[in-house]
N, C-alpha and C positions, 0 to 999 in steps of 0.2 A: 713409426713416424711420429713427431710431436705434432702438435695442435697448433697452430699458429691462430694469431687473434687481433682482430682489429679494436684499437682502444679508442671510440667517436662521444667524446665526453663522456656522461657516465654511464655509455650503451659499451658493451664487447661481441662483437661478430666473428663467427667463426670462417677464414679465409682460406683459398689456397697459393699455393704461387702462382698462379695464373691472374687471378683478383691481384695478389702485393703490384706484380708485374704494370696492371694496368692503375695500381691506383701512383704507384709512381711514374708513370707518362700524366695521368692527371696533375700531381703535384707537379713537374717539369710545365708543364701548361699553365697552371695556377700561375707560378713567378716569374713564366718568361715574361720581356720584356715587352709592352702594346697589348698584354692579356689584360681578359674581363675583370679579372681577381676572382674568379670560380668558376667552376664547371660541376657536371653532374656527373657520379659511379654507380654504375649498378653494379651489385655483391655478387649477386645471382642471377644472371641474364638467363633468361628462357624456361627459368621455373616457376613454379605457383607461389614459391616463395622471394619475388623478385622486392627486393631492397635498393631504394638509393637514398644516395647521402650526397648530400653538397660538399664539396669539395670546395675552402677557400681559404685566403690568405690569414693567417692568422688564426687558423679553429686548430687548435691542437690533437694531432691525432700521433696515437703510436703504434707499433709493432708488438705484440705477446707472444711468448711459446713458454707452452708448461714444462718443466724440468722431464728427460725420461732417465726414468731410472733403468740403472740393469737389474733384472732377474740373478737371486743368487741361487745358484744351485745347490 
């Protein structure tokens, strides 16, 4: 499975689909229309290592995954 990685300026989070999943309902919310211009994500809900990030219009955030290679036999 590759790594997938959240890019939050110049922090990088390790994500899964689950997290991408909700951080795109947070963006759908950020730009609908009548929204605050932000909302809050937690990376890691229910762990000791619970992160959030603001989520808002205009902060640049992207999508990463490491290349996998195949095994040559």
């Amino acid at each position: 499975m590759t790594n997938r990685y959240l890019r939050y300026g110049d922090r990088r989070f390790i994500i899964t689909r689950e997290t991408q999943a909700r951080l795109d309902r947070a963006l759908t919310n950020v730009y609908a229309s009548g929204s605050s211009g932000h909302e809050w994500l937690s990376l890691y809900p229910g762990s000791e290592a619970e992160t959030r990030l603001l989520i808002a219009a205009g902060v640049p955030i992207t999508i990463e995954t490491e290349p996998q290679f195949d095994r040559l036999g």
